[in-house]
DSSP file (Angstrom, degrees, kcal/mol; ACC not computed):
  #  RESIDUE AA STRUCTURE BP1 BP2  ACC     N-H-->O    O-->H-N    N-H-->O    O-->H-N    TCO  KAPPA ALPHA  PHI   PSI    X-CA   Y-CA   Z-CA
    1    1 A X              0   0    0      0, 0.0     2,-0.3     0, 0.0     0, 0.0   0.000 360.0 360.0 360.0 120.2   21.5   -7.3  -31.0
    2    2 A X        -     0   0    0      1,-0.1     2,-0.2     0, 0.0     0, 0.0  -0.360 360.0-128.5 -59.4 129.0   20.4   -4.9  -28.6
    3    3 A X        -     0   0    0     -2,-0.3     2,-0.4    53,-0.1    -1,-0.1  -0.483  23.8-148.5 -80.0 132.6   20.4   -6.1  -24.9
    4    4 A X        -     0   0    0     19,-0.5     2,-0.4    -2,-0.2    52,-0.1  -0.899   6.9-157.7-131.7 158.4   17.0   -5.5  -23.1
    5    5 A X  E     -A   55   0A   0     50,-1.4    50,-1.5    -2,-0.4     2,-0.3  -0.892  17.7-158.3-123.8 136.8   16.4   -4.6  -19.2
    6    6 A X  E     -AB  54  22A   0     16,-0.7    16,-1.3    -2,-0.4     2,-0.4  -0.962  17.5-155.8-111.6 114.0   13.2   -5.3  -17.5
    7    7 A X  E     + B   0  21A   0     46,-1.0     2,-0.2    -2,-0.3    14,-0.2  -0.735  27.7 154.8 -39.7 107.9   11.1   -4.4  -14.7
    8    8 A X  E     - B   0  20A   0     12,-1.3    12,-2.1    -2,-0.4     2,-0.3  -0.830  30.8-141.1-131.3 172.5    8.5   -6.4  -13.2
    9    9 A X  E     -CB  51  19A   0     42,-4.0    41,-2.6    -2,-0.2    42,-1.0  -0.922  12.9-160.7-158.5 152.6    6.2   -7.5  -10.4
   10   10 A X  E     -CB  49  18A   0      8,-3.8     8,-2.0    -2,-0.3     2,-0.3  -0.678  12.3-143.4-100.1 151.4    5.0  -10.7   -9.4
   11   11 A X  E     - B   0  17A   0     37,-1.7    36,-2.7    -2,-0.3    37,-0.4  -0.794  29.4-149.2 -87.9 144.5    2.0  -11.6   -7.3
   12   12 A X  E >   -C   46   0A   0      4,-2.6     3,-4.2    -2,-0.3    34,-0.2  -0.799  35.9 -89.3-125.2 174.3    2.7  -14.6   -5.0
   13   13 A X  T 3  S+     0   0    0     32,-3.7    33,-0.1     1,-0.3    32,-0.1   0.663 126.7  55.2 -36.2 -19.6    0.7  -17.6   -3.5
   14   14 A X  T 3  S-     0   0    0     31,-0.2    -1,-0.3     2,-0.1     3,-0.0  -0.084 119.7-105.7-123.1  12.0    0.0  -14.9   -0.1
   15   15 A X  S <  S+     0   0    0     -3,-4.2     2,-0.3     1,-0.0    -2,-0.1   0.900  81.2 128.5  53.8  62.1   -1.5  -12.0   -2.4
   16   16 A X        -     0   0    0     -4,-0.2    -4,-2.6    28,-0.1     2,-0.3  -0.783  51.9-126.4-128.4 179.5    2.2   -9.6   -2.1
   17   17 A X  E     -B   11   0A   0     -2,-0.3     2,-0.4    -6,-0.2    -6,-0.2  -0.967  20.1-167.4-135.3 136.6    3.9   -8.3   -4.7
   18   18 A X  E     -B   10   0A   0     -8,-2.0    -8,-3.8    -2,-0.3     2,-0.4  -0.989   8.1-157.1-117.5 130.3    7.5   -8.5   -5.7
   19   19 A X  E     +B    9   0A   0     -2,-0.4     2,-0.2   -10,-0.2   -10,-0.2  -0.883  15.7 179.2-139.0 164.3    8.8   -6.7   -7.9
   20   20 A X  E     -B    8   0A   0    -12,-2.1   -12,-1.3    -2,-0.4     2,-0.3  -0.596  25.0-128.6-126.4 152.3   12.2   -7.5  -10.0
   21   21 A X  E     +B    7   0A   0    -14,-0.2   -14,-0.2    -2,-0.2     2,-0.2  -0.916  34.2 152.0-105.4 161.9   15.0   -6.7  -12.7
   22   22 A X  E     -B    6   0A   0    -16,-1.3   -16,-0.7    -2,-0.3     3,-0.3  -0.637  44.5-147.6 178.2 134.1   15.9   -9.1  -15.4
   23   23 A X  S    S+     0   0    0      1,-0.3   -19,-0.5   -18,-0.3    -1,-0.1   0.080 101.9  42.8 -82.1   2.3   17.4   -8.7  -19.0
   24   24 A X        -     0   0    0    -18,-0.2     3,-0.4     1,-0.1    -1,-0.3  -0.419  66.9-175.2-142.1  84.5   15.3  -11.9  -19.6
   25   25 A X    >>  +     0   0    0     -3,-0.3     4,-2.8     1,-0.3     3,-1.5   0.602  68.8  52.4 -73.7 -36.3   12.5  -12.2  -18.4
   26   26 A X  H 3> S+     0   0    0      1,-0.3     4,-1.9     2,-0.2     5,-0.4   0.958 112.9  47.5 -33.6 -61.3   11.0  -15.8  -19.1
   27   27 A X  H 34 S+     0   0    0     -3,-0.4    -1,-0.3     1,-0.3    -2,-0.2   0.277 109.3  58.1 -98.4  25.6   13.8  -17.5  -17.7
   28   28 A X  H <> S+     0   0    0     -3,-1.5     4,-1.2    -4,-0.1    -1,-0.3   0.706 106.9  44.1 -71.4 -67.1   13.7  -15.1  -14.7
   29   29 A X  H  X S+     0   0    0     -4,-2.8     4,-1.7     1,-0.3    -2,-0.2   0.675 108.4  57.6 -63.9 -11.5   10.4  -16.0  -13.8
   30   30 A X  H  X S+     0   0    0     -4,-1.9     4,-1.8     2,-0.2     6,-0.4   0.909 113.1  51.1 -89.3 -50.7   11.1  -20.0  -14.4
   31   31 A X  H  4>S+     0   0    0     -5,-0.4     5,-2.8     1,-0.2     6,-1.2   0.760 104.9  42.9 -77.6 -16.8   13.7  -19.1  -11.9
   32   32 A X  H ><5S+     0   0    0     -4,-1.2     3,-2.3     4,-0.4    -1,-0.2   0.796 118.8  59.5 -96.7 -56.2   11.7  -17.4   -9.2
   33   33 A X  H 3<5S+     0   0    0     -4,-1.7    -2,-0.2     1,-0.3    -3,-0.2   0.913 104.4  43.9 -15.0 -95.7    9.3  -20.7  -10.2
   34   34 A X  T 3<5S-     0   0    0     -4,-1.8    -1,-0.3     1,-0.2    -2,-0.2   0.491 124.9-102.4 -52.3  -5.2   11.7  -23.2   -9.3
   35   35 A X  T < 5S+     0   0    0     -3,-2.3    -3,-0.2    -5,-0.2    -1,-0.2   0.799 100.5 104.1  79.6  18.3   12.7  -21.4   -5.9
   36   36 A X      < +     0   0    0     -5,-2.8    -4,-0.4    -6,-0.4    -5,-0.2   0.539  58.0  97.2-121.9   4.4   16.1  -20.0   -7.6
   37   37 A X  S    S-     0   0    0     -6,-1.2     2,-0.2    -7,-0.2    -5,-0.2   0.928  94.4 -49.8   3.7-108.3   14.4  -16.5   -7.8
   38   38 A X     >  -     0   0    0      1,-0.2     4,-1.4    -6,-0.1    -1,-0.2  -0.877  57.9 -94.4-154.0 179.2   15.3  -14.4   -5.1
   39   39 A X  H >> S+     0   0    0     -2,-0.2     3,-1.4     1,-0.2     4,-1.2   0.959 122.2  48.5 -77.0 -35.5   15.2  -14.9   -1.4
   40   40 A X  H 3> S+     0   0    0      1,-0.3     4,-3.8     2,-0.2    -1,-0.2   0.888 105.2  61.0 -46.1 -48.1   11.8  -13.5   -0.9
   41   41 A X  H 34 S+     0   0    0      2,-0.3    -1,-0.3     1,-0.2    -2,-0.2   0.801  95.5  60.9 -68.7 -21.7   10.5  -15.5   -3.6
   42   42 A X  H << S+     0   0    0     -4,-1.4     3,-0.4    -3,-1.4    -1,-0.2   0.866 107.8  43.7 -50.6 -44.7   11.4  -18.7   -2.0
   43   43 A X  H  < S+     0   0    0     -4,-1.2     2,-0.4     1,-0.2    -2,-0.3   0.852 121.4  37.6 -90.8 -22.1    9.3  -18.1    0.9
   44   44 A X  S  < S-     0   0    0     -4,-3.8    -1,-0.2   -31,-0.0   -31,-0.1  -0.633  85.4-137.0-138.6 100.0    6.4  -16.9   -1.0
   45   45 A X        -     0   0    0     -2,-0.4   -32,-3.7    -3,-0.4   -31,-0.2   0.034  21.1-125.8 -37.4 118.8    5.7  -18.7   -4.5
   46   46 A X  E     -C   12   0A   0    -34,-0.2   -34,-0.3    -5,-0.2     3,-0.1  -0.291  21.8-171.7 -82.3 178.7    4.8  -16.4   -7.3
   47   47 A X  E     -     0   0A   0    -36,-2.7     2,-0.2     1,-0.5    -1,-0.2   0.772  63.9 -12.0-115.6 -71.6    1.5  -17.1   -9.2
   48   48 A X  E     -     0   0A   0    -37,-0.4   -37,-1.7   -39,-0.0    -1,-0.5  -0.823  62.5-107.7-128.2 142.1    1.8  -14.5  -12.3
   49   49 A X  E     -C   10   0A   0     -2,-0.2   -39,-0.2   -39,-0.2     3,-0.1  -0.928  31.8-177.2 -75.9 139.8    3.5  -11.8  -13.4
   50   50 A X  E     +     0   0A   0    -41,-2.6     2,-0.2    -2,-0.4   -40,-0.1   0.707  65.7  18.0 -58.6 -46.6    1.4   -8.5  -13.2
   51   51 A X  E     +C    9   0A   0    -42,-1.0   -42,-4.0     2,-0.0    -1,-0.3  -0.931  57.3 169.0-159.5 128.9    3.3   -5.8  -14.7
   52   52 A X        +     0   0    0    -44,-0.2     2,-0.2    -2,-0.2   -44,-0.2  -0.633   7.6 177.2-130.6 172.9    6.5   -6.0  -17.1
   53   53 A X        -     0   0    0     -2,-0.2   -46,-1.0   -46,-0.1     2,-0.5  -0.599  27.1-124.0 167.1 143.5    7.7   -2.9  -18.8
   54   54 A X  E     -A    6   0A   0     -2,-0.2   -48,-0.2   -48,-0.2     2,-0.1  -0.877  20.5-159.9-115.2 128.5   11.0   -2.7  -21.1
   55   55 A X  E     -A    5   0A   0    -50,-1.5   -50,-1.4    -2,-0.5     6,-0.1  -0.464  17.3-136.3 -86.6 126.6   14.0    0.0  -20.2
   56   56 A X  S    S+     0   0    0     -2,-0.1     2,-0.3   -52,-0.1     3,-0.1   0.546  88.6  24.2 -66.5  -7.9   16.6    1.1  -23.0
   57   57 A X  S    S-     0   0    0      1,-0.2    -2,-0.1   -52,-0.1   -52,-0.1  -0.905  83.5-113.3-155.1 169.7   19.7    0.8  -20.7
   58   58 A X  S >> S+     0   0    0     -2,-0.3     3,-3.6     1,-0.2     4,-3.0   0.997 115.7  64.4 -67.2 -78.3   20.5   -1.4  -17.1
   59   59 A X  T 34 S+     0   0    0      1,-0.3     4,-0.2     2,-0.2    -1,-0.2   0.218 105.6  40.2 -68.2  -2.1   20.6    2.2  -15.3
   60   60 A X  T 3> S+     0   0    0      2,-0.1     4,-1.3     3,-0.1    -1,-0.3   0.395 113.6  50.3-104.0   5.9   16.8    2.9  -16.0
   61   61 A X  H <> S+     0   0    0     -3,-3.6     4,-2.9     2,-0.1     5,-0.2   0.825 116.7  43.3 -80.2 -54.7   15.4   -0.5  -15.4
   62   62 A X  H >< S+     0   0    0     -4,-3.0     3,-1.3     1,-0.2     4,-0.5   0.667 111.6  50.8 -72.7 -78.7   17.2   -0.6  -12.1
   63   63 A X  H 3> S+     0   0    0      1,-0.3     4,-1.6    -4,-0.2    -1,-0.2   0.444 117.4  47.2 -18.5 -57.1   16.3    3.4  -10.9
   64   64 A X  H 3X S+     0   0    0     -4,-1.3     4,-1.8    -3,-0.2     5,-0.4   0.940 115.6  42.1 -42.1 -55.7   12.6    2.2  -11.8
   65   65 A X  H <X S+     0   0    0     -4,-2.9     4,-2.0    -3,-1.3    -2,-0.2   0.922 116.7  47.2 -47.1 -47.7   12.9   -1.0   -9.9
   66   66 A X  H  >>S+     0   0    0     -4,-0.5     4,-1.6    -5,-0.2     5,-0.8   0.830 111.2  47.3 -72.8 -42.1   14.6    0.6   -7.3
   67   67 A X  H >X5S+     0   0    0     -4,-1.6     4,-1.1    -5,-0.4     3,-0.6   0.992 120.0  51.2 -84.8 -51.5   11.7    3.9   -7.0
   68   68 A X  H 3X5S+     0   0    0     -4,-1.8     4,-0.8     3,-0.2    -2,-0.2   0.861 108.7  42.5  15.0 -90.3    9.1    0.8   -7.1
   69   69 A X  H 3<5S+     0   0    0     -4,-2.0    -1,-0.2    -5,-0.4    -2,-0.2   0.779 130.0  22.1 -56.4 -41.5   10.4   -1.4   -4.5
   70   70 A X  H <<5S+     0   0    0     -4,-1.6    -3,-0.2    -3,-0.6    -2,-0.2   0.623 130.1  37.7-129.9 -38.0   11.2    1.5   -1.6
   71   71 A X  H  <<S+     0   0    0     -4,-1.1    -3,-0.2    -5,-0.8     2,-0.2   0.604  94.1  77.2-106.9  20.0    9.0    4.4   -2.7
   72   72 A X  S  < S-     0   0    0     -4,-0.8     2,-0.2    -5,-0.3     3,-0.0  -0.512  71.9-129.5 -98.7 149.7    5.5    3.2   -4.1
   73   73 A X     >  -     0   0    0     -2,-0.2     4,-1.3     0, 0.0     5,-0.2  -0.541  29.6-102.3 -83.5 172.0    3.0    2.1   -1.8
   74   74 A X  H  > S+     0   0    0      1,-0.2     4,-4.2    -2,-0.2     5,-0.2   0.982 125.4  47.7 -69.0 -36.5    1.3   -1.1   -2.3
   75   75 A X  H  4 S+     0   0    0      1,-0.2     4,-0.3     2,-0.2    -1,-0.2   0.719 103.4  56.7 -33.5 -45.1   -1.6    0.8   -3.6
   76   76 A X  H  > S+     0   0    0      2,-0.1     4,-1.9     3,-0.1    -1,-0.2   0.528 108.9  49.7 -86.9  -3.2    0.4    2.8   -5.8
   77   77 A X  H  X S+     0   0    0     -4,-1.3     4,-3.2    -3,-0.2     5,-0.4   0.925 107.5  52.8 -70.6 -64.8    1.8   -0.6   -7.5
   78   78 A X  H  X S+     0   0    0     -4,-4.2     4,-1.3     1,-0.2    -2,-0.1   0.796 105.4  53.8 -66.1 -14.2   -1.3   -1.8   -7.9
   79   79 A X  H >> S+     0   0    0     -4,-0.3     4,-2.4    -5,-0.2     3,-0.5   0.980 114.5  42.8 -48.0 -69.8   -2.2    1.8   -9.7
   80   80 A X  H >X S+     0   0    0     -4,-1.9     3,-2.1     1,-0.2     4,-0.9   0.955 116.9  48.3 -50.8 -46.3    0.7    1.3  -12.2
   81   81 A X  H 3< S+     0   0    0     -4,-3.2    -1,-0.2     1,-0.3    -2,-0.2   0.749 114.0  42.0 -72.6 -30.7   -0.3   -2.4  -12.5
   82   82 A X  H << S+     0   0    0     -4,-1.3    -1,-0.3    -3,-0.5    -2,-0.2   0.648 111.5  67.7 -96.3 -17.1   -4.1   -1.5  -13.1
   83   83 A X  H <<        0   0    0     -4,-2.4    -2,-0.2    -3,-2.1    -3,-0.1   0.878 360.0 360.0 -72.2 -34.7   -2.6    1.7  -15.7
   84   84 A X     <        0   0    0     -4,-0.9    -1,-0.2     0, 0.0    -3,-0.1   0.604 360.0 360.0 -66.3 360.0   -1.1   -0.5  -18.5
């Protein structure tokens, strides 16, 4: 069984976006739920995910996650998000 890496982003309760890795994604988002998430996610409760997309290897979810997170505007998220 092949291992699989994911990229997301969540919308929260405050209209932001967060955006995530996780090699499971269900039981990511139940964690980001429940307030064991991340710290961001504590303080602002997600509603949905938006945008998923699935990576062959660890080292291209997180480069995406990473070019996402620090170089995207919010605009340009909501581009990818509005693309799929």
């Amino acid at each position: 069984m092949s291992e699989k890496h994911f990229v997301y982003i969540l919308q929260t309760e405050r209209n932001t976006l967060y955006c995530g890795y996780t090699d499971d994604i269900e039981k990511r988002y139940q964690a980001h739920l429940e307030g064991k998430g991340a710290k961001y996610t504590r303080a602002n409760k997600p509603i949905k995910i938006l945008w998923q997309k699935e990576f062959n290897t660890k080292s291209e979810a997180l480069k995406e996650e990473y070019r996402i997170k620090h170089k995207l505007t919010r605009a340009q998220k909501l581009e990818l998000i509005n693309s799929q």
